[in-house]
C-alpha positions in Angstrom: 15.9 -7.5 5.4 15.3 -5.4 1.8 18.8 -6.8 0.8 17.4 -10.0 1.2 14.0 -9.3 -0.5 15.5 -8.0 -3.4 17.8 -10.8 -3.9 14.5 -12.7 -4.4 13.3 -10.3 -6.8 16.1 -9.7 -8.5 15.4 -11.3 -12.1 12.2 -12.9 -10.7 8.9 -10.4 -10.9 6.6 -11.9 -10.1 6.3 -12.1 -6.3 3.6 -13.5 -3.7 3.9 -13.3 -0.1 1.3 -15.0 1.8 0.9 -13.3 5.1 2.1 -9.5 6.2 4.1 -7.1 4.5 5.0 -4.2 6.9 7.5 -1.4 6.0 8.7 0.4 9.5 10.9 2.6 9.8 12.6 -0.2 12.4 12.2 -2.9 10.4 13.3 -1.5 6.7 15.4 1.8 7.4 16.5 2.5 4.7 13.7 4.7 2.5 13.8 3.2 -0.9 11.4 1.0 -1.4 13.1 -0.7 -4.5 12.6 -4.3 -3.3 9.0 -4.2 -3.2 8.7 -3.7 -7.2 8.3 -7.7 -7.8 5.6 -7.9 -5.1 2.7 -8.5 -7.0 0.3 -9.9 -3.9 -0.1 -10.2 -0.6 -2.6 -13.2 0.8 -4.0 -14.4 4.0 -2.5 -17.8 5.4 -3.2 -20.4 7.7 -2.1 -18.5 11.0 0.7 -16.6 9.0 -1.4 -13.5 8.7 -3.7 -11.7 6.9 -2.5 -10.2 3.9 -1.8 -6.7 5.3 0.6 -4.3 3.4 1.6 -1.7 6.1 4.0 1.3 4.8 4.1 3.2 8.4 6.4 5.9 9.9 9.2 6.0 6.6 10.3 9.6 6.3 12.2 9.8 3.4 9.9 7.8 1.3 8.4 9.9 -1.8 7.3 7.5 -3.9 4.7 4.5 -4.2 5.8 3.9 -7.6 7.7 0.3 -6.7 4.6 -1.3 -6.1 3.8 -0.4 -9.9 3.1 -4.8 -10.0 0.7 -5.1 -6.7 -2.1 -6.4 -7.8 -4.3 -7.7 -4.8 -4.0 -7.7 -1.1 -6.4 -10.1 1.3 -6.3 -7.6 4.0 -5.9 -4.0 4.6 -3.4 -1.5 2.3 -2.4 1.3 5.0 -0.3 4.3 4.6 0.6 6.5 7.3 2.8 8.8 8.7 5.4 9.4 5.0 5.2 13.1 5.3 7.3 13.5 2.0 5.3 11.0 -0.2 3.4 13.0 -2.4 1.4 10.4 -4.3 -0.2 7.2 -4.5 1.3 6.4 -8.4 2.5 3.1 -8.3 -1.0 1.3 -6.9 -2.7 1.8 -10.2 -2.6 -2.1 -10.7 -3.8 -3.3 -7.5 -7.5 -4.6 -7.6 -9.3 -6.1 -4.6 -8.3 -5.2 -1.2 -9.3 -5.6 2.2 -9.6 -2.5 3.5 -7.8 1.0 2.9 -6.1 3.3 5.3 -4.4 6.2 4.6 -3.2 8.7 7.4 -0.6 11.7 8.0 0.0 11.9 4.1 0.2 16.1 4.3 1.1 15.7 0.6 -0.9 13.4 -1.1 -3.8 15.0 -2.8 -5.2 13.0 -5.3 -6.8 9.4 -4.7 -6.8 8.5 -8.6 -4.5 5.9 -8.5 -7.0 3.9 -6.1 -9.5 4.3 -8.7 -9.1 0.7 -9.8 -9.5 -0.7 -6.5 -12.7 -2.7 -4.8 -14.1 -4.3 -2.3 -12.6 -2.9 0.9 -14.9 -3.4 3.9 -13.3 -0.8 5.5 -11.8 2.3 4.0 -10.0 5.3 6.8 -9.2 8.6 5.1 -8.0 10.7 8.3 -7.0 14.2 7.3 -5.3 14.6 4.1 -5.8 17.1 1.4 -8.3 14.9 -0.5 -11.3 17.0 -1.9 -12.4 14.0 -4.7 -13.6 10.8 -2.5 -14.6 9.5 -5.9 -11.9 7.0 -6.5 -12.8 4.9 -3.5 -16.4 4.3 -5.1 -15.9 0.5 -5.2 -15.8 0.4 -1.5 -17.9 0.7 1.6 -17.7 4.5 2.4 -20.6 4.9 4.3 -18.1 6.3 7.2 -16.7 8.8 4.5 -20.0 10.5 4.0 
């Protein structure tokens, strides 16, 4: 539960979850996303997953900026379906990742705040208002072109 989560974080930020992360609107209802701001990675584990941060179907989210600490992620960052987010701030920290999607974002426009991220083997931008790709250049976006 995110009470639970943040009672871990609470004091302690500094926060590594080995397997999946995913942020539903059934599974976290509540739209703040306050409990992730210790979450500083997300790893692959022996048969507990594979490292996946998954913000999906959240309505009242608007902001990113809790994960201001995330640093890496083993498999795949995807953002979806948050039609009143209207930026990725907060993911400036984050490094290698796995893979990127980003889908049924109407708002977010800019990509800049991926510009420190690499190595994704796969990288999904399905319709948003992006014009600059040139963030994602540490990735394979062959598909993109």
């Amino acid at each position: 539960s995110p009470e639970a989560f943040l009672a871990l974080c609470d004091g302690w930020c500094a926060l590594d979850v080995t397997g999946d992360v995913r942020i539903t609107e059934d599974t976290w209802p509540a739209a703040d996303l306050t409990a992730l701001s210790c979450l500083r990675s997300v790893s692959a584990g022996d048969g507990v997953g594979e490292g996946l941060l998954s913000l999906f179907d959240q309505p009242g989210v608007t902001s990113l900026a809790s994960l201001h600490r995330l640093e890496r992620l083993d498999g795949k960052l995807s953002v979806s379906d948050l039609p009143e987010l209207t930026s990725l701030a907060g993911l400036e920290q984050l490094g290698p990742i796995g893979g990127l999607y980003l889908e049924g974002l109407p708002r977010v426009d800019d990509l800049s705040p991926l510009a420190g991220t690499r190595g994704a083997r796969q990288v999904a931008v399905v319709p948003l208002p992006v014009r600059d790709l040139s963030p994602l250049a540490g990735h394979n976006t062959a598909a993109l072109d």
